[in-house]
C-alpha positions in Angstrom: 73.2 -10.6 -14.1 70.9 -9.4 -17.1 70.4 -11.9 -19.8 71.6 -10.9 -23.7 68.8 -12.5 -25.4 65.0 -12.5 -25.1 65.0 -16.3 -24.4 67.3 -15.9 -21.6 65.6 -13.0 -19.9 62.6 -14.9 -20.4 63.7 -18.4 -18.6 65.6 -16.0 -16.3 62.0 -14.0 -15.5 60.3 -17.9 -14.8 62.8 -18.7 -12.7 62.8 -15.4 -10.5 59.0 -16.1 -10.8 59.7 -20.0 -9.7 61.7 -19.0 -6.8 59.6 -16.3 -4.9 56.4 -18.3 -5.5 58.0 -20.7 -3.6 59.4 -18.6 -0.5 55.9 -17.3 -0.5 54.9 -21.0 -0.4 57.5 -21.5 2.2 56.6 -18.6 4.5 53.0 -19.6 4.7 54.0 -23.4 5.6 56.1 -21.8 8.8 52.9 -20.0 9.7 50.4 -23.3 9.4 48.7 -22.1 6.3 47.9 -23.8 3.1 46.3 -21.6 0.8 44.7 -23.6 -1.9 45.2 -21.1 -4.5 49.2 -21.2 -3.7 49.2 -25.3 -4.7 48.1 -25.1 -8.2 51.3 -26.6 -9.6 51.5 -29.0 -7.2 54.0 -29.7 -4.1 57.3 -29.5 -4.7 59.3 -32.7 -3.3 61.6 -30.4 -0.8 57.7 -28.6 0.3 56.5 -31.7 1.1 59.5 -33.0 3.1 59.5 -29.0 4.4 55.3 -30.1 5.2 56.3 -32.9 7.1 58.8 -31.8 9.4 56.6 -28.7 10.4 53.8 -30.9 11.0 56.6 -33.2 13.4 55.0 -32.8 16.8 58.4 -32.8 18.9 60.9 -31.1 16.5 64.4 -29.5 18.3 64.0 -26.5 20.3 66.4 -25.0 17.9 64.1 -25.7 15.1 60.9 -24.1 17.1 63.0 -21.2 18.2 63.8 -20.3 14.6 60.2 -21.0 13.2 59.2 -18.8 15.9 61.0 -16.0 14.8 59.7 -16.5 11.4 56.1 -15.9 12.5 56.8 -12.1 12.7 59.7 -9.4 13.0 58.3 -8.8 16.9 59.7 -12.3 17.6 62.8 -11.5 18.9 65.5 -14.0 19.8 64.9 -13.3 23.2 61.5 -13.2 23.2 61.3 -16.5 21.5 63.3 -18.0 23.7 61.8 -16.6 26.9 58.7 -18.2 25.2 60.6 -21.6 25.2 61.5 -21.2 28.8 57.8 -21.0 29.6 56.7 -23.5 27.7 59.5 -25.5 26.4 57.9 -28.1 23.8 55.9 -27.4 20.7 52.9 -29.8 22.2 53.3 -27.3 25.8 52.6 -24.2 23.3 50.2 -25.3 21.2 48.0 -26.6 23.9 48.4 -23.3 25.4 47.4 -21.1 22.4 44.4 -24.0 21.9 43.3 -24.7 25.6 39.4 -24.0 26.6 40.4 -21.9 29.0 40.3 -19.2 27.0 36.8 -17.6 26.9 37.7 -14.8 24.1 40.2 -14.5 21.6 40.8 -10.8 23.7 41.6 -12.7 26.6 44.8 -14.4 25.3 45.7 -11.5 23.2 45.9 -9.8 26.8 47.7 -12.9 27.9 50.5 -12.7 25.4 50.8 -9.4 26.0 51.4 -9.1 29.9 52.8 -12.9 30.4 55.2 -13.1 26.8 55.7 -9.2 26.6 54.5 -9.5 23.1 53.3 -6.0 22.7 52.5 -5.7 19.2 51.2 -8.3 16.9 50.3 -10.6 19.9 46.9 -11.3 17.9 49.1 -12.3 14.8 51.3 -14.5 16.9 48.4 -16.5 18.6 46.6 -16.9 15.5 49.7 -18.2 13.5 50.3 -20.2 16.6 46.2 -21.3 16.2 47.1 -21.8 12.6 50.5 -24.1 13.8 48.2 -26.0 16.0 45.6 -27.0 13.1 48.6 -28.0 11.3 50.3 -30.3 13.7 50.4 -33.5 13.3 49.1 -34.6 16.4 46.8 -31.4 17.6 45.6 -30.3 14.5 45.9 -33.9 11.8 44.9 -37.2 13.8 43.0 -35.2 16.1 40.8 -33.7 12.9 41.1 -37.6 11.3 39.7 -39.0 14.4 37.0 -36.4 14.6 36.2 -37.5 11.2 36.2 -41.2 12.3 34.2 -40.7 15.3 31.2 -38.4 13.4 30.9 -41.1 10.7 29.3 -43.5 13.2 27.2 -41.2 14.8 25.9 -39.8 11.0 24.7 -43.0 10.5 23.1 -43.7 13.5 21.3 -40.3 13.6 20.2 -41.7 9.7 18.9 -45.1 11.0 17.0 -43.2 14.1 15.6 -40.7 12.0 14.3 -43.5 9.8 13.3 -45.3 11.9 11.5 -42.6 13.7 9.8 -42.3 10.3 8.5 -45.5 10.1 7.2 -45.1 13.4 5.6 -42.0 12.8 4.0 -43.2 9.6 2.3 -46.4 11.4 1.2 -44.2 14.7 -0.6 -42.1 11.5 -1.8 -44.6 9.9 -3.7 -46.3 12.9 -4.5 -42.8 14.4 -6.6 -42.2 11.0 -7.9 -45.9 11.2 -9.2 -45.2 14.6 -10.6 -41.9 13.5 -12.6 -43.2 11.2 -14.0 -46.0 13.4 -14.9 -43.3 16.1 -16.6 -41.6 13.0 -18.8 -44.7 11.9 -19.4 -45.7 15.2 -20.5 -42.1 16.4 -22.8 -41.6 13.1 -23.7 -44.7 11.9 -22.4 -44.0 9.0 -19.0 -43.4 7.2 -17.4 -40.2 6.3 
């Protein structure tokens, strides 16, 4: 319905405005992305609880099934749930769509193609599955977090050896020029 007033249409405008930047914001949280620019306002308190249960490493089949589909108009309902028979957890796909095994990104595209029947889109589905994965809790969160933990160690430690390196270098210098000279006095007579 079209507001009477100009205050009305106004508040009516924001709140049209309101509501699509959120679906926006919704759709890209079903596809594992978190555009910076999207957040400027901050989360809203049903995003984050929306956040969380994405990022829920076990959720329902019913739920993945339906997240599925919202990854692209080429997920069918039958495709995504032949997917499901296949591999019938979220932690199953995801290590799929992340495994080594994978020497190219053409290689799984082929994959998805012959093995899911995904004809088109199958590079948009296996990144937004990629994307998923980075946004997991388990593949993509504590698996980063504990990356982070065990590179903090190793930092300093490659810090204290390269110091210590230093110092060592600095003293083989120091006694390399000390013995220099001596060779020079000694071969001379006289210093340089």
């Amino acid at each position: 319905p079209r507001a009477e007033n100009k205050e009305e249409r106004v508040k009516q405008t924001a709140n049209t405005q309101i509501a699509s930047l959120t679906a926006v914001r919704r759709a890209a949280m079903i596809r594992g992305v978190f555009p910076k620019d999207l957040y400027k306002m901050g989360e809203m308190f049903e995003e984050t609880i929306l956040r969380f249960d994405l990022a829920n490493p076990d959720p329902s089949i019913e739920s993945l099934l339906n997240r599925l589909r919202a990854f692209d108009k080429v997920m069918t309902y039958l495709k995504s749930e032949d997917m499901l028979i296949e591999l019938p957890a979220k932690r199953l796909l995801l290590k799929y769509v992340t495994s080594p095994f994978w020497k190219d990104d053409a290689q799984i595209y082929k994959d998805f193609e012959k093995h899911f029947r995904v004809i088109r889109n199958a590079n948009i589905i296996v990144d937004t599955l990629r994307d998923v994965a980075a946004t997991d809790l388990e593949t993509g969160i504590v698996a980063s977090s504990y990356q982070e933990i065990v590179d903090i160690p190793d930092y300093l430690l490659k810090i204290m050896v390269s110091r210590k390196v230093q110092d060592e270098a600095q003293g083989s210098l120091g006694q390399a020029r000390e013995a220099l000279e001596e060779l020079r006095v000694q071969g001379t007579g006289q210093r340089w």
